[in-house]
MARTI-710233 format. One line per 10 residues: number of its first residue (from 0); for each residue x, y, z of C-alpha. Coordinates in Angstrom, 3 decimals, decimal comma, padded with zeros to 6 digits. Layout:
MARTI-710233
NUM = X Y Z; ...
This chain:
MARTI-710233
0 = 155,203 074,080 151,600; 151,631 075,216 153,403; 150,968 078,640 153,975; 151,917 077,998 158,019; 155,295 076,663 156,530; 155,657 079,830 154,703; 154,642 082,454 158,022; 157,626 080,151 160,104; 160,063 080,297 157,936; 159,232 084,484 157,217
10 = 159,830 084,152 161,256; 163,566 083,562 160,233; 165,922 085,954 160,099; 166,995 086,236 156,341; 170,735 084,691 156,861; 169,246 081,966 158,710; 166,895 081,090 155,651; 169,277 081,028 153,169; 172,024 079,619 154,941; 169,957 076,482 156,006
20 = 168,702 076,493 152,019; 164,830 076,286 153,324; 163,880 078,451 150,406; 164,476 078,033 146,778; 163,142 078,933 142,908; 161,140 075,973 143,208; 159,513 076,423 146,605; 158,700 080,238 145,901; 156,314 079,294 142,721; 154,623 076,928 144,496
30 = 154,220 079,278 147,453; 152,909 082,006 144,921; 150,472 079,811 142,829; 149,089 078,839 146,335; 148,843 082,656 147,634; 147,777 083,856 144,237; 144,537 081,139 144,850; 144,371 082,479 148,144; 144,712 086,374 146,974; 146,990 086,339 150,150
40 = 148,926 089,579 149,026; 150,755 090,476 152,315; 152,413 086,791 152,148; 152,940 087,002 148,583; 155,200 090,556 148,844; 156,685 088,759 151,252; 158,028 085,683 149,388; 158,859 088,022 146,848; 160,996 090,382 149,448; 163,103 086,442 149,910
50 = 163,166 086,283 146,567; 165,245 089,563 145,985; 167,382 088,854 148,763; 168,075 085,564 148,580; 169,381 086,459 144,996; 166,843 084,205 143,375; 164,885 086,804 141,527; 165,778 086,663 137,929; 163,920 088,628 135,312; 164,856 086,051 132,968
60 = 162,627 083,143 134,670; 159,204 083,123 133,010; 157,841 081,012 135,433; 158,824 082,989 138,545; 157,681 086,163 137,050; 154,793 084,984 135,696; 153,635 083,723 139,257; 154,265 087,040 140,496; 151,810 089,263 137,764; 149,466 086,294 138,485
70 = 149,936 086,605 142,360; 149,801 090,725 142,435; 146,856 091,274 139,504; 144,885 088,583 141,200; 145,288 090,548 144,433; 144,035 093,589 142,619; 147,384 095,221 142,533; 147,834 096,029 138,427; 150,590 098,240 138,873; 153,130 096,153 140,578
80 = 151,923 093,354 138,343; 152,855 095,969 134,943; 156,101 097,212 136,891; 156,886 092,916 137,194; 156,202 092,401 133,502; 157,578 095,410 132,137; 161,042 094,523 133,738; 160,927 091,090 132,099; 163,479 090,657 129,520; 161,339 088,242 127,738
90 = 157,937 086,911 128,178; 155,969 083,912 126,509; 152,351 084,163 125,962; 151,758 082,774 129,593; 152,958 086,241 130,752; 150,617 088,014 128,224; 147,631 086,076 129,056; 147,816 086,524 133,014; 148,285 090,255 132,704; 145,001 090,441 130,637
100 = 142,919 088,399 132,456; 144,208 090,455 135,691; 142,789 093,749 133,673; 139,898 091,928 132,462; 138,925 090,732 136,026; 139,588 094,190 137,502; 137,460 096,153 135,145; 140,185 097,315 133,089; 138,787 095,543 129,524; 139,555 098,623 127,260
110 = 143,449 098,017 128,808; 143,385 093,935 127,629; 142,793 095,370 123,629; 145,654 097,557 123,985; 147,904 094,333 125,235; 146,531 092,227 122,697; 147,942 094,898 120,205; 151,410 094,972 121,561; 151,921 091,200 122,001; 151,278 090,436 118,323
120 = 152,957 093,738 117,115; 155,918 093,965 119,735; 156,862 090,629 120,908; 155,459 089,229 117,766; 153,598 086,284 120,056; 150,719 084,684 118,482; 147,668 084,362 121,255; 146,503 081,094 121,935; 142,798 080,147 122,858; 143,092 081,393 126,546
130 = 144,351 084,743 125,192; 141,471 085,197 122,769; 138,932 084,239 124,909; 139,861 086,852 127,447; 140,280 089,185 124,737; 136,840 088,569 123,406; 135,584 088,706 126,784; 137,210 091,963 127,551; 135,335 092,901 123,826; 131,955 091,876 125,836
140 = 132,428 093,556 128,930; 133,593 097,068 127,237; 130,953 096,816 124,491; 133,615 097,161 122,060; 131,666 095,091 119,008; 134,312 096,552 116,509; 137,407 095,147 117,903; 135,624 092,162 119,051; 134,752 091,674 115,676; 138,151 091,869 114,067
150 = 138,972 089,115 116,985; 136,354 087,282 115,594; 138,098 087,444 112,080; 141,867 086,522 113,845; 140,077 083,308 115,684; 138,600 082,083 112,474; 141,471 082,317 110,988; 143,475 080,909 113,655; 141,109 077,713 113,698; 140,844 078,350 117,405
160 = 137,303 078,831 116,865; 136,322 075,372 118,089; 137,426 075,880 121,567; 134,638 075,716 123,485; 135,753 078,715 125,594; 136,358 080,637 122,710; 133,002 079,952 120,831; 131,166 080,727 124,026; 133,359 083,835 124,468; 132,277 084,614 120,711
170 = 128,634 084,471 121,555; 128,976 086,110 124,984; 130,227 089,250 122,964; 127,429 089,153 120,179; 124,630 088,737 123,425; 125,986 091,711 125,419; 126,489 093,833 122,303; 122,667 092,834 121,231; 123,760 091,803 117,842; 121,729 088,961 117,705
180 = 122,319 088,783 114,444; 126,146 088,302 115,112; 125,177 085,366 117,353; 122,732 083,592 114,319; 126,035 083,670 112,363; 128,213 082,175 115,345; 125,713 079,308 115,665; 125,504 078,595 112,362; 129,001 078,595 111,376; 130,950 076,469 114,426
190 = 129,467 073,223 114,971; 129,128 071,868 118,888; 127,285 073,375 121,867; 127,201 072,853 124,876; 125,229 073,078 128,308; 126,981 076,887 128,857; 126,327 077,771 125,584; 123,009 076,075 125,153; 122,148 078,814 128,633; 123,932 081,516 127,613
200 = 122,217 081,731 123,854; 118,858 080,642 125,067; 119,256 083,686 127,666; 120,340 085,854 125,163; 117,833 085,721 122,673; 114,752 085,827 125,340; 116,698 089,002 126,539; 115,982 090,625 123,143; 113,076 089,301 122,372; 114,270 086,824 119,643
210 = 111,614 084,439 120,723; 111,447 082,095 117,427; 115,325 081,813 117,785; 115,446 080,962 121,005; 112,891 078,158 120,183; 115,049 076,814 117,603; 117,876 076,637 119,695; 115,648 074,350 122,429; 114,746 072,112 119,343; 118,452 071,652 118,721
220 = 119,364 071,260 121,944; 116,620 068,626 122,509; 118,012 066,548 118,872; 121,631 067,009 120,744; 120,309 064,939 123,564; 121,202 067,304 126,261; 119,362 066,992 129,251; 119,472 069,965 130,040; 120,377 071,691 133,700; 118,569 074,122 136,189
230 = 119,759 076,959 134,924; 118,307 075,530 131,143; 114,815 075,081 131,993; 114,689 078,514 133,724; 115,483 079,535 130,314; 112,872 077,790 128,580; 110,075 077,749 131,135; 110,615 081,857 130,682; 110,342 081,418 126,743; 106,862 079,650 127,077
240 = 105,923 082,581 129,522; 107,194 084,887 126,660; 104,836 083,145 124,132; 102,310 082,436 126,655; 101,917 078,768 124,933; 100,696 076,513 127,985; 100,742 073,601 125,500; 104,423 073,914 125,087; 105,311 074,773 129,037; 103,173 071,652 130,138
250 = 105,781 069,469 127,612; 108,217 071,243 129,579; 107,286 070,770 132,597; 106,819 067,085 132,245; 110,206 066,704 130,410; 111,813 068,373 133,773; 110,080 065,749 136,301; 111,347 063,123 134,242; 114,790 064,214 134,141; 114,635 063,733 137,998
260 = 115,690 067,681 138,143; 115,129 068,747 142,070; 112,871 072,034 141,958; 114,997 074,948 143,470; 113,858 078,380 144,281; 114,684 079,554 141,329; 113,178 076,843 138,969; 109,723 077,032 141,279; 109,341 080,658 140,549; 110,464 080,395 136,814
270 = 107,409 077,413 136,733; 105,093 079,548 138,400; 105,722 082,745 136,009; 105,147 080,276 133,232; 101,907 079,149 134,478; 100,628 082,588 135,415; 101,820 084,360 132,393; 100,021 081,508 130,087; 096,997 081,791 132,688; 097,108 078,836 134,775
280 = 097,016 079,861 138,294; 095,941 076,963 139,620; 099,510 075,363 138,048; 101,272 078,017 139,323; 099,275 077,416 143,255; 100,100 073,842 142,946; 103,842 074,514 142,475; 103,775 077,175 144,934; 102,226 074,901 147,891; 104,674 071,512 146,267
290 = 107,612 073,811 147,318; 108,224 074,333 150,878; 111,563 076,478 150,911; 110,523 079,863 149,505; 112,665 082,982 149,382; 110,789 086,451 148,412; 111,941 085,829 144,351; 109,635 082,693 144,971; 106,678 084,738 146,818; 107,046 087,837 143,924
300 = 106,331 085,450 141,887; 103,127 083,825 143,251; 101,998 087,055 143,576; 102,797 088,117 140,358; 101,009 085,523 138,960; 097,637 086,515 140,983; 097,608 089,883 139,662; 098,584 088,690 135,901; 095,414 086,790 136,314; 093,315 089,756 138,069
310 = 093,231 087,853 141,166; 093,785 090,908 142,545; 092,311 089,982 146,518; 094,145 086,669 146,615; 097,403 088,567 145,790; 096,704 090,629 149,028; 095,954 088,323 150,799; 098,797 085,714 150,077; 101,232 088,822 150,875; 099,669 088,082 154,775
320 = 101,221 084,799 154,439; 104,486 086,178 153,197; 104,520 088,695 156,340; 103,487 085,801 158,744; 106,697 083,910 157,331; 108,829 086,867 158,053; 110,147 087,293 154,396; 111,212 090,764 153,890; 109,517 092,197 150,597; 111,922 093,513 147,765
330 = 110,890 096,555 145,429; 109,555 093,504 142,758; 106,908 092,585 145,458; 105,718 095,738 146,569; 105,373 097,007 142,797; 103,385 093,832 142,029; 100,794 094,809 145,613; 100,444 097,825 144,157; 099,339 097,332 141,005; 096,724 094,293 142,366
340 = 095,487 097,563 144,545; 095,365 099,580 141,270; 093,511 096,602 139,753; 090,703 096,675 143,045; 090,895 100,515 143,265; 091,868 099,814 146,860; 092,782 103,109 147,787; 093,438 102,385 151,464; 095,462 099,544 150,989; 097,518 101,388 148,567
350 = 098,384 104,277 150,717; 099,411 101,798 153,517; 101,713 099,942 151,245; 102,624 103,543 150,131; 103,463 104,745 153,509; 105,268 100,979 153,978; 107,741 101,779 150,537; 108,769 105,247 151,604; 109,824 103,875 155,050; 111,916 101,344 154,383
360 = 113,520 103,387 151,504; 112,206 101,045 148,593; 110,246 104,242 146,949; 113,261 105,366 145,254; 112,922 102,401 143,106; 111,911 103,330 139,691; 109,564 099,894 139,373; 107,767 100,988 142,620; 107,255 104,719 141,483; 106,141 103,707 138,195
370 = 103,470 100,997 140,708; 102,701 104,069 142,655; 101,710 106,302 139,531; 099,501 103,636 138,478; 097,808 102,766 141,688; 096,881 106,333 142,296; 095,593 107,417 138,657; 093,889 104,016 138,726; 092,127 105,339 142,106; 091,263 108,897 140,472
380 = 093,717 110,790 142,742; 095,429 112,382 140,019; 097,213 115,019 141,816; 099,060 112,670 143,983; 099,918 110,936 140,621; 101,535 113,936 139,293; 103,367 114,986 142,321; 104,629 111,345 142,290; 105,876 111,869 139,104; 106,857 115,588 139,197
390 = 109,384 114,012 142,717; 111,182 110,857 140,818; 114,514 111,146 140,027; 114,568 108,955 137,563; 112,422 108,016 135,312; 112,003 105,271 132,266; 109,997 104,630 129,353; 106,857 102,907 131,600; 107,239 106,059 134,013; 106,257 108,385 130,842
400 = 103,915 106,111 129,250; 101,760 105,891 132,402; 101,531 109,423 133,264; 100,697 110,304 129,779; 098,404 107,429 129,761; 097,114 108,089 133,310; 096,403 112,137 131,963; 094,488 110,781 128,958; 091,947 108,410 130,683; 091,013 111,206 133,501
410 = 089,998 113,317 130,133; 093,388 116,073 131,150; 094,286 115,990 127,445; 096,132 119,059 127,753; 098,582 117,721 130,645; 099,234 114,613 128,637; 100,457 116,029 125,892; 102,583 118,520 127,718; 103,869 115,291 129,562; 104,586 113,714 126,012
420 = 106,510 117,173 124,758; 108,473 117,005 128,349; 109,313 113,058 127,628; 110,444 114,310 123,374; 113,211 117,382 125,713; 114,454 114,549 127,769; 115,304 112,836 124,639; 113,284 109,318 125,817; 112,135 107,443 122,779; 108,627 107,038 122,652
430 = 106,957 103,888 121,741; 104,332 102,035 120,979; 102,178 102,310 124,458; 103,159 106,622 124,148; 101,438 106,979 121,216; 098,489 105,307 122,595; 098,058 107,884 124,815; 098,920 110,967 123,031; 096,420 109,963 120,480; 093,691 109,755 123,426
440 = 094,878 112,889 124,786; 094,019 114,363 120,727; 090,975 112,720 120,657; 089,830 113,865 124,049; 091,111 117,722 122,604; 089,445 117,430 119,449; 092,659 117,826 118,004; 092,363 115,971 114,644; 095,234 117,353 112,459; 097,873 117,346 115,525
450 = 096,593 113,286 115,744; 097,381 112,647 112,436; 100,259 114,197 112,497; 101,489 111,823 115,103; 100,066 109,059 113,739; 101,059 109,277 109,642; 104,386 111,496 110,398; 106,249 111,092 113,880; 105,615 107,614 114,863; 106,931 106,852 111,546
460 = 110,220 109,254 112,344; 110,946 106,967 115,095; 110,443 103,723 113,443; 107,136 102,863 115,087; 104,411 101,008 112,454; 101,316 101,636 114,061; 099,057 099,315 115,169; 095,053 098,676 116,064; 095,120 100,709 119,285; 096,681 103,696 117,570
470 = 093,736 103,015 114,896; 091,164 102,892 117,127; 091,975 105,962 118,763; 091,652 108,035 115,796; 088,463 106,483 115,096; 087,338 107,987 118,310; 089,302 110,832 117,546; 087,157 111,320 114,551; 083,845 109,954 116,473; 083,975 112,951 119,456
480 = 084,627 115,597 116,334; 081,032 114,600 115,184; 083,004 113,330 111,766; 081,020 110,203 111,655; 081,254 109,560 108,203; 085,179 109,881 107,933; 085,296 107,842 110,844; 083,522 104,977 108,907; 085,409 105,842 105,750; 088,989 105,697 107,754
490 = 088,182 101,905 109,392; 086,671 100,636 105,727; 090,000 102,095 104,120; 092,483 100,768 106,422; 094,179 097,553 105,907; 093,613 096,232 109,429; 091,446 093,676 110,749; 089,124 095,807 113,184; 088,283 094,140 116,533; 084,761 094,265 118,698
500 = 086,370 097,314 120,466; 087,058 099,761 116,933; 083,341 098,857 115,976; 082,089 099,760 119,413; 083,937 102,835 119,669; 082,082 104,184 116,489; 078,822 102,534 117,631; 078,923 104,977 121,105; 080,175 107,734 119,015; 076,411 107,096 117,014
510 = 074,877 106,812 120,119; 076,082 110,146 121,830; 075,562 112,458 118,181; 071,999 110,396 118,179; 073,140 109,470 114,401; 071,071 105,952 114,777; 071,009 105,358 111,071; 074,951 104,474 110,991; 074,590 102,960 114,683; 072,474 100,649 113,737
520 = 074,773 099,635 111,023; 077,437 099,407 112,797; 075,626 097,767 115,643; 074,698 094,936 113,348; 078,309 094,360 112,049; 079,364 094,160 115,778; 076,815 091,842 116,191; 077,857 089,674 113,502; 081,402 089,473 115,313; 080,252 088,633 118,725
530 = 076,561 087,637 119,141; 077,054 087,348 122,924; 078,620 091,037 122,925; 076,270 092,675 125,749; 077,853 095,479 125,501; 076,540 096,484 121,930; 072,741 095,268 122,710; 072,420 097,690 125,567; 074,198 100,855 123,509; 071,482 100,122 120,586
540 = 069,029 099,584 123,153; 069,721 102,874 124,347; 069,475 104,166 121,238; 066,282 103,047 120,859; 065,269 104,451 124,237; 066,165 107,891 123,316; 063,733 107,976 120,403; 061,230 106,352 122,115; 061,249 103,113 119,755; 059,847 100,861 122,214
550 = 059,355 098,057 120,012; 063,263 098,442 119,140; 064,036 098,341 123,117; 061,637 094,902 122,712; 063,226 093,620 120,137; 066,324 093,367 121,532; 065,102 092,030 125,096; 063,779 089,393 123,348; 067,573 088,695 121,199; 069,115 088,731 124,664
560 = 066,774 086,126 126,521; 066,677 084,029 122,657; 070,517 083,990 123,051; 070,619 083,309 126,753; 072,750 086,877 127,363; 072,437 088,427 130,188; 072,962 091,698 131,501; 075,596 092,371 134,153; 073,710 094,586 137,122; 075,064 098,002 137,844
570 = 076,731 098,382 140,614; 079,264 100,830 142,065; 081,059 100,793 145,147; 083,325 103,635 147,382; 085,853 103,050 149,988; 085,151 104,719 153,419; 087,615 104,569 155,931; 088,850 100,904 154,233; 085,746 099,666 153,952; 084,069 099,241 151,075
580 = 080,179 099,684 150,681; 078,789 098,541 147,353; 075,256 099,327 145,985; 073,071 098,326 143,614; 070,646 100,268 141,752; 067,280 100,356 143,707; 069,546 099,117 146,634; 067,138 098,390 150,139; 070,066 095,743 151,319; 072,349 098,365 152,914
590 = 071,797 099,011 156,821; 071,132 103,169 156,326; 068,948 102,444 153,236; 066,298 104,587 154,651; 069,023 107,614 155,308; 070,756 106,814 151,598; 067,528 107,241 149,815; 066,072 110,425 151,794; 069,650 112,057 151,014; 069,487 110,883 147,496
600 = 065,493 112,629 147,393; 067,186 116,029 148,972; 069,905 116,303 146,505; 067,850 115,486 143,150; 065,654 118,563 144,780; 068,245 120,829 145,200; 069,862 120,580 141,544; 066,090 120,810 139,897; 066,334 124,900 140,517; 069,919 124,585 138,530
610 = 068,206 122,961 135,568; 068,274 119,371 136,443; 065,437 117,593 134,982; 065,090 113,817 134,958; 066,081 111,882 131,575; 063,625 109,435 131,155; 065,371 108,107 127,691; 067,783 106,656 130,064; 065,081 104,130 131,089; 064,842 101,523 129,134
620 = 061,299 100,584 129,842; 058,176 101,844 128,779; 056,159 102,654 131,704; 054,711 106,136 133,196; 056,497 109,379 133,645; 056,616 108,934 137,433; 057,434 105,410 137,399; 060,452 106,493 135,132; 061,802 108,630 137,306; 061,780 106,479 140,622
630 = 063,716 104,267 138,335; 066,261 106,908 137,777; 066,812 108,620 141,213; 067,686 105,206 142,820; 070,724 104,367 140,526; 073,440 102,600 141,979; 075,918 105,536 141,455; 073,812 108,186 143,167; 073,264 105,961 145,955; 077,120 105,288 146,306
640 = 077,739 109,197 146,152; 074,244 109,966 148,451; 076,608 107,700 150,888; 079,883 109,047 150,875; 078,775 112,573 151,221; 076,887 111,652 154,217; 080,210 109,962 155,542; 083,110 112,175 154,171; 084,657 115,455 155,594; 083,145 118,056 153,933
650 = 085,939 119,221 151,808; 087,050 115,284 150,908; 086,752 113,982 147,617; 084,155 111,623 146,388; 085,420 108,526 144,901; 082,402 105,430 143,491; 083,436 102,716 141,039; 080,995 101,775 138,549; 081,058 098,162 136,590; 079,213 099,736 133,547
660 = 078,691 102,792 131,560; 077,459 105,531 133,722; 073,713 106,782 132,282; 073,177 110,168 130,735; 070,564 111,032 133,617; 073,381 110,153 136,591; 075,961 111,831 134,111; 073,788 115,184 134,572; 073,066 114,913 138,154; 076,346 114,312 139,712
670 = 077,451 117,473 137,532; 075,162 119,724 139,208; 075,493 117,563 142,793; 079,424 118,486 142,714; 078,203 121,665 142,422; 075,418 122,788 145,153; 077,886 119,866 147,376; 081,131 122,055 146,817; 082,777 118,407 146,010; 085,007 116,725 143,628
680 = 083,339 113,133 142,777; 085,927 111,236 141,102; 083,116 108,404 138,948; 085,202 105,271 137,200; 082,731 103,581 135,277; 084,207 100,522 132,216; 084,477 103,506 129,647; 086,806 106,011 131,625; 087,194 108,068 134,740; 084,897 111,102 134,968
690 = 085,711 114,408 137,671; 082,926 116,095 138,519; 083,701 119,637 139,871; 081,687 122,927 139,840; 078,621 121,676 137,485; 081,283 120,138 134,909; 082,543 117,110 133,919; 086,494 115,796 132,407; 085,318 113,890 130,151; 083,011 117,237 128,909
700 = 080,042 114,841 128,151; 081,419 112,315 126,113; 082,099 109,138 126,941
């Protein structure tokens, strides 16, 4: 009988129903499994209502009452489906299994445990495999490992272990309880997988970062022969994006098109995260324009890919595209724009997008916070940084790690550590990337014991090893204290293979105490590491410049042409009104060149009376003392800051981007320019940001 059937004969009056015997036993379960499908629960009260009148309702038939706690807890009514079952005067595990899964299903799983309980110990019923996998599934969805564990115990014994259902339910609870381990032990000891559980284990161990494990378990699904489905290479186009091996996603990829697999939206962007994760954008473009239908998970993830491999402008630009389309951006997308304007220092585009986020109500979201924290420390507004994070209401572990971190590279030592204190009250675990900070934030403090401390004492508290960056900040820890020696003695004791950046740390520490015995030392170990390192020939070049060793400064002009190495030109840039004017030291290419350079003669003359006089060490030529210092008052960063206080408000900040190491001689003029200017200049050069304010520096001159 249809549902229609059932609303015609309800029509009826009651004595006309039963008298013409349109409604029996039989007719009523069908009715309810049908309803109970349909989660029809005004129909289904009423076929019960016949049932009571019509003197068919029984609570000795199983099969009637069991359609009914099916029909009301699949309707989301639990306690007329408990007052049904209670009544019963006998029930068969059909009756226990519906009531569960109508808990289960409802979000009652610590209820389903407390059945399981009573059914063994009160009606003495033995579950079957339905039972226990909605029991272990309950176990899952509660996060109750223990009893899911002694379940685990009653289904091997049982034998009802190779159930499919079952074993899948088994690994479900080990996954969402992140005992990984527990899951190792599943797979191992019941033979038989299939395409669920090949997804739901492969998904489970990239979750937790079990990314050998999850390899195995492609292997053996590969030997099985399985195919493999959508949802399968989503799984394993994110593990090679987890191990970044393009080798291995290429295989991948290749196995897929044969298959025949149809890309979705949801396979195109998992491709495209491989690609750009293992640096292949153009892999990533070409599945992005092979795949006409995209949704904004598919366009988060082009973009994403563009700013994982710093193509920070194209990111910007494809979110045009996106906007042309008319795909509304989610909080993923907007944190990924504002971190390719972190990468560009694009202030103006970031406050735009920032103005976009807190409009349409997607700055709540902790991702695009976090984005927002980033973009602006990465810009040198560091105020607007903290009162970002000083307004969210809810932080996590990058939130804390990027203020801290954001504190330490603007030199505010103090402020990062009383960040990192505030993060140890709130009772969020520091880890690796915190200490990283905190031991920058020491170094830039001079605080040697309290960095040690950290490093040989509380990271070890938490269960943090610590690792090369932590190393190499206690090298320059030691290198700004003037400790040279012990800074040489720590990185030949420790067991670690130093990298180009330890070695070059200690090399600039050398250069700025002028201790050019060791830095030359060190400068030819770095050397022997990377010949092509520019970096280190210009620092000992420098060297050489300060002492006047001309034939040094030779020496290694010649190395660099020898080894075809060439030096990157200074430049530095600002952003006026969203527009961005770069220089270049010397620079007669700009349109106000005349104007830059007469402003850039005017302030060098009003800081001489403060003490400003021209370092000519900074010049890495040999050549008069005139000549030296036209070289000097032309630098690309003076010219950049000549500009923007000809074009800023008088009380705006000054912000210029530099592509290399800012020179002593600029270091000491913009110090005394913030000064007789009454400006903060905000200087980012490859080192670290520097403030300038009131004839003072952040980074208090060393860098």
């Amino acid at each position: 009988m249809s549902t229609h059937a059932l609303l015609h004969v309800s029509a009826f009056s009651l004595s006309q129903v039963t008298s013409q015997r349109l409604f029996s036993v039989e007719y009523a379960v069908k009715l309810l499994k049908k309803l109970a499908d349909d989660g029809n629960f005004k129909l289904g009260k009423v076929v019960h209502a016949l049932l009571v009148v019509s003197s068919h309702a029984s609570e000795d038939h199983i099969i009637q009452n069991n359609c009914l706690i099916n029909l009301y807890s699949r309707c989301g009514q639990l306690a007329v489906a408990r007052r049904v079952f209670d009544r019963l005067s006998q029930r068969n595990v059909v009756s226990w299994s519906i009531l569960m899964a109508g808990y289960l299903h409802n979000g009652y799983a610590w209820e389903v445990t407390n059945l399981f309980k009573d059914m063994i110990s009160v009606d003495k019923i033995f579950p079957n495999e339905y039972v226990l996998s909605t029991v272990l599934s309950s176990c899952s969805s509660g996060r109750l490992l223990h009893e899911g564990q002694q379940c685990h115990a009653l289904v091997l014994k049982s034998g009802l272990v190779f159930h499919q259902y079952v074993k899948n339910a088994l690994l479900s609870l080990y996954t969402m309880s992140s005992d990984m381990e527990g899951v190792l032990e599943t797979l191992k000891s019941v033979p038989g997988l299939d395409m669920i559980t090949y997804n739901s284990v492969l998904k489970g161990f990239l979750d937790h970062g079990y990314t050998s494990e999850a390899l195995d378990v492609f292997s053996r699904m590969l030997a099985d022969g399985s195919a493999g489905d959508s949802v399968s290479y989503v799984n394993i186009f994110g593990l090679c994006a987890r191990l970044k091996d393009l080798k291995l996603g290429k295989q991948v990829h290749c196995r897929m098109l044969k298959s025949g697999l149809q890309l979705d939206v949801f396979l195109s962007s998992a491709i495209m995260d491989m690609y750009g994760k293992c640096g292949e954008i153009s892999g990533a473009r070409y599945i992005f324009d092979s795949y006409p239908n995209h949704n904004v998970v598919s366009w988060t993830a082009i973009l994403a890919a563009n700013f994982q491999n710093e193509c920070f402008e194209e990111a910007l630009k494809l979110f045009l595209r996106m906007e042309f389309q008319d795909v509304v951006p989610n909080e993923y997308t907007f944190a990924v724009l504002l971190n390719s304007c972190a990468g560009l220092s694009a202030l103006g585009c970031g406050k735009t997008l920032h103005a976009r986020v807190e409009k349409t109500g997607h700055g709540a979201f902790v991702v695009v916070g976090n984005a927002l924290i980033n973009m602006y420390f990465r810009s040198g507004h560091i105020e607007a940084a903290r009162a970002l994070f000083s307004n969210m209401i809810s932080r996590d572990t990058v939130t804390w790690n990027m203020t801290i971190s954001g504190f330490s590279h603007h030199g505010l030592g103090e402020e990062a550590l009383f960040v990192f204190q505030h993060m140890l009250a709130a009772e969020e675990k520091p880890n690796y990337v915190t200490f990283v900070g905190v031991l920058l934030a020491c170094g830039h403090l001079g605080r040697i014991e309290e960095g040690f401390y950290y490093l040989q004492h509380l990271m070890r508290d938490i269960g943090l090893e610590p690792g090369l960056e932590h190393y190499t900040c206690v090298v320059g820890l030691l290198g700004k204290a003037g400790k040279l020696d012990e800074a040489e003695n720590f990185m030949r004791s420790t067991p670690i293979t130093w990298d180009v950046v330890a070695w070059r740390t200690l090399l600039n520490a050398c250069n700025v105490h002028r201790n050019y015995d060791l830095g030359k030392r060190v400068a030819e170990h770095l050397l022997q590491l990377n010949p092509n390192d520019v970096g280190t020939y210009i620092l000992l070049s420098n060297m050489h410049a300060k002492v006047k060793r001309w034939d040094g400064v030779a020496k290694i002009r010649k190395l660099l042409r020898e080894r075809n190495i060439k030096k990157e030109p200074g430049l530095s840039w600002t952003e006026i009104r969203n527009e961005t004017h770069v220089f270049v030291s010397d620079d007669t290419q700009h349109p106000e060149t005349a104007q830059i350079h007469e402003k850039v003669r005017k302030l060098l003359a009003d800081i001489k009376p403060l003490g400003y006089v021209p370092d000519t060490a900074s010049v890495l030529h040999d050549v008069e003392q005139e000549q030296q210092e036209d070289y000097l008052s032309y630098h690309s960063e003076k010219l950049a800051v000549a500009y923007a206080l000809m074009k800023t408000p008088s009380q705006a900040p000054i912000h210029v981007i530099k592509n290399l190491r800012i020179c002593d001689d600029c270091h000491s003029a913009l110090k005394l320019i913030s000064k007789v200017a009454m400006r903060m200049i905000v200087v980012r050069d490859v080192n670290r940001f520097h403030t300038f304010q009131d004839g003072s520096c952040s980074c208090a001159d060393y860098w």
